[in-house]
Steps between C-alpha positions, in 0.01 A plus 500: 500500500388821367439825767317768447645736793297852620791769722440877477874546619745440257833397732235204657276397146931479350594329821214252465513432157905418485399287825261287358689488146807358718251183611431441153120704490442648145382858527177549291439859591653744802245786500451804716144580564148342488397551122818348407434202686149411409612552142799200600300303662252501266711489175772253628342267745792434697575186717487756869446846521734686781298789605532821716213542668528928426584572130465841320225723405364423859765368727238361724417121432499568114708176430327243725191651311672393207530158647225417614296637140791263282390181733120558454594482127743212546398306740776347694767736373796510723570825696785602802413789624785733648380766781593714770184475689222166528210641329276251702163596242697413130712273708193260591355569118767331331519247744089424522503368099641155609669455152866527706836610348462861726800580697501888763857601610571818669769635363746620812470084600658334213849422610691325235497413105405119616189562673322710268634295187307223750185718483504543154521184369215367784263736354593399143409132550174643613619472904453808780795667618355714826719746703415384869402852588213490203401217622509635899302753422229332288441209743545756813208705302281236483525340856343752690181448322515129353339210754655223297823632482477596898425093531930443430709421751821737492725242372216443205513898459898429470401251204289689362716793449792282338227324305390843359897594404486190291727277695452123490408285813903393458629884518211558803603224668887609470371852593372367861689244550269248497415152336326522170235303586421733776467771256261270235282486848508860522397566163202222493357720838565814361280394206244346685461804733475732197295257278691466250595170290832365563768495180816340424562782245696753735431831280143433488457482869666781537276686301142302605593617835579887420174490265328436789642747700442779280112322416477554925644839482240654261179349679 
C-alpha cells in the first residue's frame, strides 16, 4: 500500500515514516510543505494520503487545503488527517462529499503504533477513522440548531456518535454493553428520525449521516 505522508517536523514525518514502513506501508513520498504535496498527490496517486492539517508557507490549514483540492480531483482518494486542534469548518468539508475513505485524528490522542496502523488501513479500504472528540464536537455543533437531530433519544445520540467513528453495530454494541440487536434498533430510529435510508454498508452510513449534518449546518 503506497503512502504519500505530509509532517513539517522532521523527528515526527522520520518517526512516521519508519512506523508505517515497519507494518509493511510503502512510502511514495514524505514531503514537508503544501506545494510539495499537491505535486505528490498529484504525480503519484497514492493508495492514502497522511496529512498535517498546518504545512509550510502558511502553517495555518495549508495541508488540509491540500486535501481537500487532491479529493475534488480524485474523487474518493483516501486521506488521515493528523491535527492538534478539530477544525470543525474543513473537518465537515471532507466529510460532506460522501465518497468515504476520510479519517481526523488529533494528534496528542493517538496512543499506540496499533491504533493508528488501525486508522490507516480503515481509510485505505475507503472506511472513516473519526477521533471521538471530532466527532463530539461536530454533532455537539449541530444539535443546538438541528430539530431532527434534537428528535434522538440520548442512548440514539450514544449511537450515533459511535456510528460516526466508524464502529460497527458489533463494536457499539460491545461499547454499551448491550445486545446487538438492540443496537440494529437504534440505528433503524436514528435513521428514521433523521430521514435518512437505512444501509447495511457501515462506511456509507457513516458518511450519509455526517453529509447530512454538515447539509443542516449550512442552511
Amino acid at each position: 500500500m503506497r503512502v504519500v505522508l505530509a509532517e513539517d517536523l522532521f523527528l515526527l514525518r522520520d518517526g512516521l515514516v519508519r512506523m508505517l514502513e515497519a507494518y509493511d506501508f510503502e512510502i511514495a513520498a514524505a514531503v514537508e510543505s503544501g506545494p510539495e504535496l499537491t505535486r505528490a498527490l498529484a504525480e503519484l496517486a497514492p493508495d492514502v494520503a497522511v496529512v498535517d492539517v498546518r504545512l509550510p508557507p502558511s502553517h495555518t490549514d495549508e495541508g488540509l487545503q491540500c486535501a481537500l483540492q487532491a479529493r475534488r480531483e480524485r474523487p474518493g482518494l483516501p486521506v488521515l488527517v493528523l491535527s492538534q486542534h478539530v477544525e470543525q469548518l474543513y473537518a465537515r468539508e471532507l466529510l460532506a462529499d460522501g465518497t468515504g475513505g476520510v479519517g481526523y485524528l488529533l494528534k496528542d490522542r493517538v496512543f499506540d503504533a496499533e491504533q493508528f496502523i488501525d486508522a490507516v488501513r480503515r481509510v485505505a479500504a475507503g472506511g472513516t477513522a473519526m477521533d471521538p472528540q471530532v466527532i463530539q464536537q461536530l454533532l455537539t455543533r449541530r444539535s443546538h440548531t438541528a430539530q431532527p437531530l434534537g428528535r434522538l433519544t440520548p442512548r440514539e445520540f450514544e449511537v450515533l456518535e459511535l456510528m460516526a467513528q466508524g464502529r460497527s453495530n458489533a463494536a457499539i454494541a460491545t461499547q454499551l454493553v448491550v445486545t446487538e440487536r438492540a443496537i440494529a434498533k437504534h440505528t433503524s430510529n436514528i435513521f428514521t428520525k433523521l430521514g435518512l435510508e437505512v444501509s447495511d454498508d457501515d462506511n456509507r452510513r457513516v458518511l450519509a449521516v455526517l453529509a447530512y449534518l454538515d447539509h443542516g449546518s449550512q442552511e
